[in-house]
TISE-819529 format. One record per residue: residue number from 1; residue in three letters; chain; z, x, y of N, C-alpha, C in turn. Coordinates in steps of 0.001 Angstrom, whole numbers, plus 500000, padded with zeros to 6 digits. Example, Ala and Ser with C-alpha at 12.3 -4.5 7.8 and 13.67 -1.06 7.14 Angstrom:
<rs>
R    k    r  c     n.z     n.x     n.y    ca.z    ca.x    ca.y     c.z     c.x     c.y
R    1  Ala  A  507800  513190  494310  507800  512300  495500  507800  513200  496700
R    2  Ser  A  507080  512850  497750  507140  513670  498940  507870  512900  500030
</rs>
This chain:
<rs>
R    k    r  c     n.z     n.x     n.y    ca.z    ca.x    ca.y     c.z     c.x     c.y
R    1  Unk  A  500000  500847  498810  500000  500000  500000  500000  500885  501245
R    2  Unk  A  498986  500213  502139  498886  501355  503056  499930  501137  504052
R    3  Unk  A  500600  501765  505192  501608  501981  506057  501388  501802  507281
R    4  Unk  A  501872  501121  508424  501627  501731  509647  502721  502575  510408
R    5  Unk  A  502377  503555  509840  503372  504699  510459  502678  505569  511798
R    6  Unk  A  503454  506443  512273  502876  507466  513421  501883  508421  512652
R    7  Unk  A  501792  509197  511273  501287  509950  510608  499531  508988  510084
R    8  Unk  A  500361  507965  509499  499169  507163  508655  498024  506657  510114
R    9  Unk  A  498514  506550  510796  497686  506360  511930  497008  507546  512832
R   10  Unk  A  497088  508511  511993  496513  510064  513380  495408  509671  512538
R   11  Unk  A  494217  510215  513244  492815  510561  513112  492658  511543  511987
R   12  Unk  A  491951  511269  511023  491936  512713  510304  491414  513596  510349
R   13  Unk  A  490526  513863  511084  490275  515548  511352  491519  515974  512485
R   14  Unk  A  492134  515142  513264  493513  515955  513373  494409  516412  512280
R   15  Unk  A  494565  515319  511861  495501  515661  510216  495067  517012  509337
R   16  Unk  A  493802  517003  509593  493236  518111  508518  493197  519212  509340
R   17  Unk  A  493510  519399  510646  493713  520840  511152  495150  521137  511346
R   18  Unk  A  496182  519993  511851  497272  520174  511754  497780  521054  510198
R   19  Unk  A  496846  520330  508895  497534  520874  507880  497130  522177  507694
R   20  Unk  A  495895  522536  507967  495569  524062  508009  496368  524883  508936
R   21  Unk  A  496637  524239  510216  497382  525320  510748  499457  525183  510004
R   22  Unk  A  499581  523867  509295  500634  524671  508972  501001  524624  507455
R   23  Unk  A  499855  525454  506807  499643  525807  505574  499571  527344  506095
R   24  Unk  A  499028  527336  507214  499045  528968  507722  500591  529476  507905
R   25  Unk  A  501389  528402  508747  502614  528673  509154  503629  528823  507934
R   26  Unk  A  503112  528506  506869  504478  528571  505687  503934  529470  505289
R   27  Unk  A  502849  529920  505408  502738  531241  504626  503041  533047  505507
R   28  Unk  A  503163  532295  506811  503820  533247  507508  505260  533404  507687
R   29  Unk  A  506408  532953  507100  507902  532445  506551  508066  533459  505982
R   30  Unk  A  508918  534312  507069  509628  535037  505903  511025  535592  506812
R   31  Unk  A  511609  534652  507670  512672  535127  508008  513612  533739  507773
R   32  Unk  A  515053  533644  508068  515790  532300  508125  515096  531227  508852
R   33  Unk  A  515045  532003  510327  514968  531262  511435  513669  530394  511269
R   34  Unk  A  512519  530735  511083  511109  530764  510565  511389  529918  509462
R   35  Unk  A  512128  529981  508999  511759  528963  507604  512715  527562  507772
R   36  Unk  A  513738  527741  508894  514407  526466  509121  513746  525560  510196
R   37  Unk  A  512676  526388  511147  512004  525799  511911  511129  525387  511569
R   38  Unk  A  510250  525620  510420  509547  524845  509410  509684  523903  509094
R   39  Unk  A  511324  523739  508241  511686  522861  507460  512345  521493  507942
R   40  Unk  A  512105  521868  509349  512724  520777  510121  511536  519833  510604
R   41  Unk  A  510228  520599  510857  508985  520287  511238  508698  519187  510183
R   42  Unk  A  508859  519979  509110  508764  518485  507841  509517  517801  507189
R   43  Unk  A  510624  517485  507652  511135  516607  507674  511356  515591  508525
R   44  Unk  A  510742  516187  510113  510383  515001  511184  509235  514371  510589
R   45  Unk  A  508437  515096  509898  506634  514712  509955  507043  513239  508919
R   46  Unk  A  508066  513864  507880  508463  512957  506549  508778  511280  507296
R   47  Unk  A  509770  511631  508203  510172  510190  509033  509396  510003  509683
R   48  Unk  A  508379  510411  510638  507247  509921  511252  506234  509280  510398
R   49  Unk  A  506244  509378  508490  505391  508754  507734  506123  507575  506937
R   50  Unk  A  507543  507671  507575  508040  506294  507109  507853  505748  505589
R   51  Unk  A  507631  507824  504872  507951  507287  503097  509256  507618  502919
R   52  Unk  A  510039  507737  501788  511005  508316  501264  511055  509543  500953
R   53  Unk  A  511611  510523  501296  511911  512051  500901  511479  512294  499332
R   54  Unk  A  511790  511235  498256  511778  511680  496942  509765  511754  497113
R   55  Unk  A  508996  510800  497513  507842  510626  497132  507072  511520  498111
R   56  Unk  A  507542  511785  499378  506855  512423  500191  506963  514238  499512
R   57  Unk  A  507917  514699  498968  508003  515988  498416  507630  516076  497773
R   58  Unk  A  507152  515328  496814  506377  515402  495055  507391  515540  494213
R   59  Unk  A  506354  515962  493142  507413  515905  491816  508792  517133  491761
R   60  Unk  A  509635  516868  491844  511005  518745  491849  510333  518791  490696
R   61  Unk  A  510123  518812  489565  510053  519942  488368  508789  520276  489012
R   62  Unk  A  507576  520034  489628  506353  520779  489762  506893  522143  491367
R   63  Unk  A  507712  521321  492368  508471  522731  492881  509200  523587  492326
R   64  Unk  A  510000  523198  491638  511091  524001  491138  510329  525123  489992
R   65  Unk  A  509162  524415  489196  508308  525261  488745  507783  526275  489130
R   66  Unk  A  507015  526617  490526  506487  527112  491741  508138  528460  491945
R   67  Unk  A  509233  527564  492204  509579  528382  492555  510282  529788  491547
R   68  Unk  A  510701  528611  489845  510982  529784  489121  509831  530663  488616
R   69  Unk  A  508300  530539  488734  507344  531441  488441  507656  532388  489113
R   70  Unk  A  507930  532230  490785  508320  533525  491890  508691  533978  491637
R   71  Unk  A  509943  533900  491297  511161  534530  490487  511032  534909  489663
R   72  Unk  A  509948  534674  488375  510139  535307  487406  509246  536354  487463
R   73  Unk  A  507914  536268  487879  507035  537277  487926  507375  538433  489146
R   74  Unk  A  508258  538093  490072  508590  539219  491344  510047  540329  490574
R   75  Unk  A  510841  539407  490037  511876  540184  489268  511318  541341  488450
R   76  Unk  A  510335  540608  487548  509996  541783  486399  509034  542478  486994
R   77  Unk  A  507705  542246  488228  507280  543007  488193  506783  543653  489450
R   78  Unk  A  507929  543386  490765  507482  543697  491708  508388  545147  491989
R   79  Unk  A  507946  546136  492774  508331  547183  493359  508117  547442  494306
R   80  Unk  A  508629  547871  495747  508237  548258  496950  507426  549078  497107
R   81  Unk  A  507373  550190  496058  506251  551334  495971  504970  550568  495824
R   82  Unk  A  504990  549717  494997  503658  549397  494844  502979  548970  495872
R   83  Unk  A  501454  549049  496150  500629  548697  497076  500577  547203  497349
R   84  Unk  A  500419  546705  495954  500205  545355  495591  501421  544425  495081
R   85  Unk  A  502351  544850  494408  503709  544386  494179  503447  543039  492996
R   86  Unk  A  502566  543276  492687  502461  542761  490995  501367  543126  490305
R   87  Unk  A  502236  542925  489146  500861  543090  487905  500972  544559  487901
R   88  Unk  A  501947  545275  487929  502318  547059  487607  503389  546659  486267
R   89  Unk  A  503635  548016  486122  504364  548157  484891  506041  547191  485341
R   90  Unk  A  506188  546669  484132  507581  545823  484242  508444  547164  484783
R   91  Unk  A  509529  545930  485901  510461  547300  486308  511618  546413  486968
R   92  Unk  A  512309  544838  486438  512968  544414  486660  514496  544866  487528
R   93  Unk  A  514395  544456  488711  515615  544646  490071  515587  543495  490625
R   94  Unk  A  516884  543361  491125  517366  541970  492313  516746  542122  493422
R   95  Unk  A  516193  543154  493765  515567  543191  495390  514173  542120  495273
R   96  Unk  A  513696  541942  493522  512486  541129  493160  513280  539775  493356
R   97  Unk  A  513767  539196  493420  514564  537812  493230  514461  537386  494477
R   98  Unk  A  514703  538161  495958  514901  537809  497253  513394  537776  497406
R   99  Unk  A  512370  538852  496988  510979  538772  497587  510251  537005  496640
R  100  Unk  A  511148  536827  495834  510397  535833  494728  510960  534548  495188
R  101  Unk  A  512003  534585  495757  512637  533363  496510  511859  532904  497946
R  102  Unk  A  511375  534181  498579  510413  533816  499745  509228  533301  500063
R  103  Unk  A  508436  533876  498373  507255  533499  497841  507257  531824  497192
R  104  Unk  A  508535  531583  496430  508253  530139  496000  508689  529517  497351
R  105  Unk  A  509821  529716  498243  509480  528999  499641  508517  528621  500315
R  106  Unk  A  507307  529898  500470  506476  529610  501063  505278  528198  500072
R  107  Unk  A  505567  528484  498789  504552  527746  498084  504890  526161  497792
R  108  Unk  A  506690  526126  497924  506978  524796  498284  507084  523914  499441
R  109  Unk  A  506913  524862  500778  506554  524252  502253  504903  523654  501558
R  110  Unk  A  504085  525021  501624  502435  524302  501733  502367  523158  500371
R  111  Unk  A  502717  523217  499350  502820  521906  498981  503354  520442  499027
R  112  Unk  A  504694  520534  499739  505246  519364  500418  504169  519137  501665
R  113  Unk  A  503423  519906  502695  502628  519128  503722  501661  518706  503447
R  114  Unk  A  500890  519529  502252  499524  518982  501357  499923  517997  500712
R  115  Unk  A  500828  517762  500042  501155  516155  499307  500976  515113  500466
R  116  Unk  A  502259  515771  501318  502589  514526  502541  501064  514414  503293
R  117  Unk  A  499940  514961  503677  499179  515017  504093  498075  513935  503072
R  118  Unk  A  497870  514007  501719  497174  513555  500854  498033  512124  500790
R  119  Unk  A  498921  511725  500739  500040  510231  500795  499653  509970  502202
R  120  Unk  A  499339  509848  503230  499218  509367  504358  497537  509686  504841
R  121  Unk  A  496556  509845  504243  495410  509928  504234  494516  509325  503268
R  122  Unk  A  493717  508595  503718  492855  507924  502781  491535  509341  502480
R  123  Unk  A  491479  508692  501115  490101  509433  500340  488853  509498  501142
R  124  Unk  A  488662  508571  501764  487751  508430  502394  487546  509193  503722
R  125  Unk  A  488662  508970  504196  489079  509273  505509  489031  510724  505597
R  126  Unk  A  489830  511515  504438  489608  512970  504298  488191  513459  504326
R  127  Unk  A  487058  512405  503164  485335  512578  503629  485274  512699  504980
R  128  Unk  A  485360  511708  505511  484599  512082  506847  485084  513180  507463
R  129  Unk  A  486848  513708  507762  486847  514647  508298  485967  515776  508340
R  130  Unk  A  486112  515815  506462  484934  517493  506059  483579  517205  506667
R  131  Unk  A  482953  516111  506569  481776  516111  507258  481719  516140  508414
R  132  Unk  A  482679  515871  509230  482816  516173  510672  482160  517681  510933
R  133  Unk  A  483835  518074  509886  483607  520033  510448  482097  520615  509699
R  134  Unk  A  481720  519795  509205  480675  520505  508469  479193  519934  509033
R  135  Unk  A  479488  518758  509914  477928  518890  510728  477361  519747  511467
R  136  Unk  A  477825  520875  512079  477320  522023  512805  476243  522660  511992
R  137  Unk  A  476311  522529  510330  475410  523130  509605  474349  522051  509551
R  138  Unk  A  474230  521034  509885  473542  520440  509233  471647  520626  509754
R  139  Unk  A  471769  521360  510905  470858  522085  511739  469923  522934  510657
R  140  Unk  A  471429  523257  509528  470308  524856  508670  470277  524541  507335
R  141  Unk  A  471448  523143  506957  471178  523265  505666  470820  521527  505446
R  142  Unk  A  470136  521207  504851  469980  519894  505239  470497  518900  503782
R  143  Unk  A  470959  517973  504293  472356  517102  503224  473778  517565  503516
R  144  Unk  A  473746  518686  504215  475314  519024  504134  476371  518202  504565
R  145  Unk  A  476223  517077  505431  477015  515637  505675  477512  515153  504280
R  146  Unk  A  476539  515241  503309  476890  514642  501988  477318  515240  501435
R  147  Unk  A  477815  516641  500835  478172  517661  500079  479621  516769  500403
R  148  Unk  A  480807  516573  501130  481975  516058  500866  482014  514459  499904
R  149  Unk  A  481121  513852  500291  481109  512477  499653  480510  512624  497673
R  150  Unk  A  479675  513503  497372  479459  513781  496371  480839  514672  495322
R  151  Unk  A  481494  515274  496289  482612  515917  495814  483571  514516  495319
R  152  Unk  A  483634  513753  496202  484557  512833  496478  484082  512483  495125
R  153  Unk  A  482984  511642  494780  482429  510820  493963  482723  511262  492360
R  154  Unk  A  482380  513058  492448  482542  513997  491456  484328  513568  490809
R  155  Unk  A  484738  513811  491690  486687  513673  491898  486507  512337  490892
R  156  Unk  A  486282  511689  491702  486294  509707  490782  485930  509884  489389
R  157  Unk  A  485188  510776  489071  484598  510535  487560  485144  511069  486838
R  158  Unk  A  486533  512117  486879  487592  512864  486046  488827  511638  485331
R  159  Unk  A  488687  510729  485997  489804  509700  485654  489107  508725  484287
R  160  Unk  A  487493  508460  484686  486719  507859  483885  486343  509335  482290
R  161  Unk  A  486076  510208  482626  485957  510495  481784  486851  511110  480800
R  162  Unk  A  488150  511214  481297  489250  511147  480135  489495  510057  480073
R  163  Unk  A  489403  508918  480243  489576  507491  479354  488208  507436  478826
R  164  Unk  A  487373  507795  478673  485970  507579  477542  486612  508328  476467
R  165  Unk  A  486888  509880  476767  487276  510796  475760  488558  510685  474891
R  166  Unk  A  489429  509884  475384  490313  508999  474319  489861  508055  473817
R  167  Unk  A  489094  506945  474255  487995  506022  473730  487594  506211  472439
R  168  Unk  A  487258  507349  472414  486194  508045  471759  486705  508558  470166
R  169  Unk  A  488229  509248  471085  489139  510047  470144  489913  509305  468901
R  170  Unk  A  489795  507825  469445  490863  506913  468492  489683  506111  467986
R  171  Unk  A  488464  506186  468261  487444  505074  467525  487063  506357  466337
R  172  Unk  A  487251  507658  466277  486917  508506  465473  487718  508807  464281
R  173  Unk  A  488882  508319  465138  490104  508157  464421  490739  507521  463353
R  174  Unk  A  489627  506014  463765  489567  505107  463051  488461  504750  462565
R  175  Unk  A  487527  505594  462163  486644  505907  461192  487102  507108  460234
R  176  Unk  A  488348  507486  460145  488368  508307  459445  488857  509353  460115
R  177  Unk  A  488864  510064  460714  488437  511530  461132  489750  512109  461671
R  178  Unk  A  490569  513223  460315  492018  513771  460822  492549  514353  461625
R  179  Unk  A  493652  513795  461966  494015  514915  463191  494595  516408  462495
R  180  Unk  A  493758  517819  463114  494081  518757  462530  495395  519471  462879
R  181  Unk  A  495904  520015  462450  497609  520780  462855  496831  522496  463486
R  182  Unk  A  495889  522769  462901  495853  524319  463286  494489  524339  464090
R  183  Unk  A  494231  525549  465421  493000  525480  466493  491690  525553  465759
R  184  Unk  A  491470  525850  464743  490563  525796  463796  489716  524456  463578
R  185  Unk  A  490991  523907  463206  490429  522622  462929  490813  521526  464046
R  186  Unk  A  491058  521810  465386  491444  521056  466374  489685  521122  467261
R  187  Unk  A  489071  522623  466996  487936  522944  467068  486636  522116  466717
R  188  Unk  A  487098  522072  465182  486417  520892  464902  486194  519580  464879
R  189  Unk  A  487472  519292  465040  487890  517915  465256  486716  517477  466640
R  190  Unk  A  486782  518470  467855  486417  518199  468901  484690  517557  469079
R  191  Unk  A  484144  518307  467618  482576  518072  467355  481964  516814  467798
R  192  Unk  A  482646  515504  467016  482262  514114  467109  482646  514028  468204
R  193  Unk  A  483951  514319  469084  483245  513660  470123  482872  514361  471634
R  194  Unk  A  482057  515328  471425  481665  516037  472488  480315  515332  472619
R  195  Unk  A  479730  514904  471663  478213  514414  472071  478465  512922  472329
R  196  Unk  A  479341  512190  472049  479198  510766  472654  480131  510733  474181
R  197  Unk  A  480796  511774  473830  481722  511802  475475  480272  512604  476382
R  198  Unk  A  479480  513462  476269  478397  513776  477195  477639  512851  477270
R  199  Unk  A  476933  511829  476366  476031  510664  476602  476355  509953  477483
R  200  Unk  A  477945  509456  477224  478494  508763  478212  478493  508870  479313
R  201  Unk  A  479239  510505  479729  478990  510776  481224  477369  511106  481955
R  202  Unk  A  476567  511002  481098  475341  511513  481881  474647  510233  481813
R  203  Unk  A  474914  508815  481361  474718  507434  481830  475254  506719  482539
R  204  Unk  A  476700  507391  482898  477313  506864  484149  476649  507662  485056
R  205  Unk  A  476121  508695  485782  475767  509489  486208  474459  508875  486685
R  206  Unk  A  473618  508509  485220  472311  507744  485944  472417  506890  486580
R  207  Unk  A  473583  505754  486277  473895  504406  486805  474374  504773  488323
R  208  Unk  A  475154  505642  488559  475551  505805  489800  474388  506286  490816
R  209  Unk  A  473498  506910  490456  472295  507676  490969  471222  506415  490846
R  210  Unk  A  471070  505766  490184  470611  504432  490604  471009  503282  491648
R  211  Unk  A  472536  503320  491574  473029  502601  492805  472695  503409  493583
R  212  Unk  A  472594  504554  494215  472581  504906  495453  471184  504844  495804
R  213  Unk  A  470253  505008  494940  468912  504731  495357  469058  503309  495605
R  214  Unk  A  469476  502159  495266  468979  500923  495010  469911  500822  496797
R  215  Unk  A  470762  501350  497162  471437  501252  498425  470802  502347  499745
R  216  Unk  A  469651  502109  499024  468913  503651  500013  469533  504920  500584
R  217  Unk  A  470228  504959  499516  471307  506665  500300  469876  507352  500306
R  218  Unk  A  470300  508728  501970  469511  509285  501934  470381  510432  502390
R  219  Unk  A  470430  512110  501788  471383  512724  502448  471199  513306  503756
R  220  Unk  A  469657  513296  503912  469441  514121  505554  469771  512377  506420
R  221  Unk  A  469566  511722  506438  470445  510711  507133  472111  510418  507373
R  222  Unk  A  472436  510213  508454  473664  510349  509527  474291  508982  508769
R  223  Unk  A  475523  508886  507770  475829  507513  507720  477016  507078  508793
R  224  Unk  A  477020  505844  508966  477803  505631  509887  479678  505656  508908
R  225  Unk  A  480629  505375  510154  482050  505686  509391  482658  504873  509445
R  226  Unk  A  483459  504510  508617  484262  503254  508346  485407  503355  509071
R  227  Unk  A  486006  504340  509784  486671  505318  511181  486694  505340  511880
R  228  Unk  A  487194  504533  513013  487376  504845  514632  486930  505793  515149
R  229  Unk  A  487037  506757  514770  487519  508417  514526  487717  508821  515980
R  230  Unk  A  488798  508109  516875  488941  508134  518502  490419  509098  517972
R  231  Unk  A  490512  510157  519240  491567  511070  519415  492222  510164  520275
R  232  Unk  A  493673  510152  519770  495068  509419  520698  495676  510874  520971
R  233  Unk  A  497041  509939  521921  497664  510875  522599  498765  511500  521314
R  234  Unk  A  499178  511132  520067  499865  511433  519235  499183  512454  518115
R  235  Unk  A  497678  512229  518482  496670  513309  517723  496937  514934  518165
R  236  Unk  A  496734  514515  519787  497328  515798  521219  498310  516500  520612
R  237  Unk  A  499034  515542  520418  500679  515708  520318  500708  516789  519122
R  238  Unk  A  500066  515765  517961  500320  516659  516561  499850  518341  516551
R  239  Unk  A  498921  518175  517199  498213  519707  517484  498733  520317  518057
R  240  Unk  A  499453  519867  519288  500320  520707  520165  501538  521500  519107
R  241  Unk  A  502103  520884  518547  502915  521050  517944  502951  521690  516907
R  242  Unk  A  502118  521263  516178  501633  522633  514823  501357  523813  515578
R  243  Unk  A  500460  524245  516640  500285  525217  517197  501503  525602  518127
R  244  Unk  A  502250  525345  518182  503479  525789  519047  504453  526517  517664
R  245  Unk  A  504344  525351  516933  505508  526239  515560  504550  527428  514591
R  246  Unk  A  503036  527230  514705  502680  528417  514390  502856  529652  515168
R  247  Unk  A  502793  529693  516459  502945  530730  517289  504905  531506  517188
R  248  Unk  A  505266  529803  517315  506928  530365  517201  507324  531039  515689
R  249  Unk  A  506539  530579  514568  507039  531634  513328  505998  532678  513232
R  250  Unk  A  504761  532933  514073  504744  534091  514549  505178  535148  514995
R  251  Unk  A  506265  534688  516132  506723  535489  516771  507880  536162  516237
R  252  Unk  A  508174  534925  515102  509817  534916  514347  509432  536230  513331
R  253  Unk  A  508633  536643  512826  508239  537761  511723  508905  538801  512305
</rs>
């Protein structure tokens, strides 16, 4: 159900630069101060979208995941000597725990604003932004307006084609066909239905490529937007503001 909040209502190509610039800003976090001025940023943004804290943060086991990977891969294998500070020889110290605690910080800010950003943005709405930023090309490459809406479309057909491929899996199932215990035979198992799960998707594929002809899509043509797409004074606002706390945990490093 959609919302009328201060967030659900910005324009989205504001939304989509606000989040770039502070996907930039959590990844520049690496002091207290810097990371509480962050964390305060999103938790206003959270009440300005008028969801609940549990749904606006996502799933904790997919953060808490994020953050014990940090931890586990900076412990065992980070060193100050190193150039790169992973992926050298194991050399487990606590000084890895503080650098691995900063790293899943930073990876649980940019995923709480990308969630909260994706929950207060329509699918659609995110299309047009990209085609916004991406009409400047359209001078050199021609369709590039459409390259986001085909993505979009692409996206839609992952949901359909794992429900064909269970479809598929239990009608095979029930012709017979065992479920194997070892990759060998999980290998094989997969045989029957790789060719009726590809038929499938490459006839939805025609069918969809038929609707769009039968609706005269054309990609070097300008479609119109289902989008206002008018800048308010809270659009101003949002920008001002991401760019003020990027500069201030700039300065905070």
């Amino acid at each position: 159900m959609e919302r009328d909040s201060v967030i659900h209502g910005m324009d989205g190509r504001a939304k989509s630069v606000c989040l770039l610039l502070l996907v930039v800003t959590s990844l520049l976090v690496n002091t207290l101060w810097a990371l509480a001025l962050v964390v305060v940023l999103l938790f206003i943004a959270i009440r300005l979208s008028s969801l609940s804290f549990k749904i606006a943060l996502g799933s904790p086991k997919l953060l808490l995941t994020f953050l014990a990977l940090a931890l586990a891969f900076n412990f065992v294998f980070w060193q100050p000597s190193s150039p790169s500070g992973l992926f050298v020889v194991p050399h487990p110290q606590l000084a890895g725990l503080v650098r691995g605690a900063w790293i899943g910080a930073r990876l649980i800010l940019m995923v709480s604003f990308v969630n909260l950003f994706l929950l207060c943005t329509a699918p659609e709405e995110c299309t047009e932004a990209v085609a916004f930023f991406l009409s400047p090309l359209g001078r050199v490459i021609r369709g590039i307006r459409s390259v986001p809406l085909v993505v979009m479309i692409a996206l839609g057909f992952v949901p359909s084609v794992l429900a064909e491929g269970n479809r598929i899996v239990m009608a095979q199932r029930a012709r017979g066909m065992r479920r194997e215990k070892r990759l060998a035979g999980r290998i094989r198992e997969l045989r029957p239905v790789i060719v009726p799960l590809f038929r499938s998707v490459i006839l939805r594929a025609d069918q969809l490529s038929t609707a769009l002809e039968v609706r005269c899509f054309d990609p070097s043509v300008q479609r119109k937007s289902a989008f206002s797409g008018s800048f308010g004074a809270r659009d101003v606002a949002a920008l001002l503001c991401s760019a003020f706390v990027l500069g201030a945990v700039a300065m905070l490093r």
